[in-house]
TORKOL-4160 file (C-alpha; in steps of 0.2 Angstrom, whole numbers, padded with zeros to 4 digits, m for minus):
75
<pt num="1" X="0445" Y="0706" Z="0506"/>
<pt num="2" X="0462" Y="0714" Z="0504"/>
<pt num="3" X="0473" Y="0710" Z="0522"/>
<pt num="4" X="0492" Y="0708" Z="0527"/>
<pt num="5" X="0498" Y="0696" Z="0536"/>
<pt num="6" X="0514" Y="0689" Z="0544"/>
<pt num="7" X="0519" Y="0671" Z="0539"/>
<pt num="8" X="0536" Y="0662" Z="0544"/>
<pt num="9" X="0546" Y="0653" Z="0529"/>
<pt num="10" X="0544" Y="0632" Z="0533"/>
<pt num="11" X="0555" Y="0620" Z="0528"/>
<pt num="12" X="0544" Y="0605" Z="0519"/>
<pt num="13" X="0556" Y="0590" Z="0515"/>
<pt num="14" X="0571" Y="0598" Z="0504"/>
<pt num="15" X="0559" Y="0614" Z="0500"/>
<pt num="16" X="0553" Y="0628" Z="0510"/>
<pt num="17" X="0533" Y="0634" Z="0508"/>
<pt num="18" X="0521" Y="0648" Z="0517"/>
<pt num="19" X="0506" Y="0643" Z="0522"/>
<pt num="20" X="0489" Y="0651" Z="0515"/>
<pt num="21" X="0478" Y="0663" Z="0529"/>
<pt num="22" X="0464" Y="0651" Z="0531"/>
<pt num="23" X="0451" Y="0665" Z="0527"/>
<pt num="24" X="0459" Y="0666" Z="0510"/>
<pt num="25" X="0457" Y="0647" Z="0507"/>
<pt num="26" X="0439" Y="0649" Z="0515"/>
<pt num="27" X="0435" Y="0664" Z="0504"/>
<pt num="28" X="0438" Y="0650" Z="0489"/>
<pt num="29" X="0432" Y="0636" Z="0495"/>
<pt num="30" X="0449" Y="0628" Z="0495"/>
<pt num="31" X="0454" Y="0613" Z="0499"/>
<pt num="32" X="0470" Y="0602" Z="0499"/>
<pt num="33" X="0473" Y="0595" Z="0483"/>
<pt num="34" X="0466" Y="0607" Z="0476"/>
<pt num="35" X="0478" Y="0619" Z="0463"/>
<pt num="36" X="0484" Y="0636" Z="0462"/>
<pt num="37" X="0493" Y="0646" Z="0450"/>
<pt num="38" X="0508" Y="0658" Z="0455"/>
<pt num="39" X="0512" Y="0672" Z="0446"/>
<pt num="40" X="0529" Y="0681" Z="0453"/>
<pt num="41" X="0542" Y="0692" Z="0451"/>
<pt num="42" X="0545" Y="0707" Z="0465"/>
<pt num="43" X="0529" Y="0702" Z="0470"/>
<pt num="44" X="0520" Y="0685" Z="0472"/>
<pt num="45" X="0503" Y="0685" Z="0464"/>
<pt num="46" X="0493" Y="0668" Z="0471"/>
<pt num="47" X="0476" Y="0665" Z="0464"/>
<pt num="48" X="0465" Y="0649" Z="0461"/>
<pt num="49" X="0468" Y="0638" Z="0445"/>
<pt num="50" X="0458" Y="0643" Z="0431"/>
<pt num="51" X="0453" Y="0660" Z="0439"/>
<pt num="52" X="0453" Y="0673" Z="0428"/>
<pt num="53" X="0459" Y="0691" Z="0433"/>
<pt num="54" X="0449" Y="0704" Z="0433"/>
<pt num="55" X="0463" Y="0721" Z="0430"/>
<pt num="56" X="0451" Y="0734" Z="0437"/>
<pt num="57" X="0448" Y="0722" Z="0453"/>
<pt num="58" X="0465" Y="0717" Z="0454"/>
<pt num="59" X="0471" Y="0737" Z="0454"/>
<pt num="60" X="0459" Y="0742" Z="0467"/>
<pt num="61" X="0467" Y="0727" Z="0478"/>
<pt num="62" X="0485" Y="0733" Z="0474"/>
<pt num="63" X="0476" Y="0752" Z="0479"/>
<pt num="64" X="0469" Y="0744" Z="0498"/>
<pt num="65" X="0486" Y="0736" Z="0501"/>
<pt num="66" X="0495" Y="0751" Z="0500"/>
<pt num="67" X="0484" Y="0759" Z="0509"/>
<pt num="68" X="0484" Y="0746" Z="0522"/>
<pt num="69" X="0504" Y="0747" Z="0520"/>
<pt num="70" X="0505" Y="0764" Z="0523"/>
<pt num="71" X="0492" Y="0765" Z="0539"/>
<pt num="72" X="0505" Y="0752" Z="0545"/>
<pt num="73" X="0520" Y="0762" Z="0543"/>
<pt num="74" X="0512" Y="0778" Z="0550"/>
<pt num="75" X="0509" Y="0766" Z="0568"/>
C-alpha cells in the first residue's frame, strides 16, 4: 500500500498536527480514540499501537517509496 502524499502542517490549540490519508486509517480500521505509536527521527515512522513490525515488509515499503520518490523526481 505504499503512496506519498501532500499534507499541510495545522495548528491544533497550542500544537500543530498532520492529518492521516483516510485510506491509511481505513486500511486499519482506525478510528478516533483509537492509538498510535510514533517512531521518529529523520523520518517519521507511524503505525498502529501494539503492531508489530515486520523488517522484511517494512524494507520492501521503504524499497516502493523510493521508487515512487524517484518516479516523482524524473516528472
Amino acid at each position: 500500500m505504499p503512496a506519498v502524499s501532500r499534507r499541510k502542517v495545522l495548528k491544533v490549540g497550542g500544537s500543530r498536527t498532520v492529518a492521516l490519508p483516510p485510506q491509511w486509517l481505513d486500511a486499519f480500521n482506525l478510528t478516533i480514540g483509537n492509538e498510535v505509536e510514533v517512531v521518529y527521527d529523520s523520518i517519521v515512522l507511524i503505525r498502529p499501537a501494539g503492531m508489530k513490525l515486520d523488517h522484511i515488509l517494512l524494507k520492501k515499503e521503504i524499497e516502493l517509496l523510493a521508487t515512487l520518490e524517484e518516479a516523482k523526481n524524473e516528472r
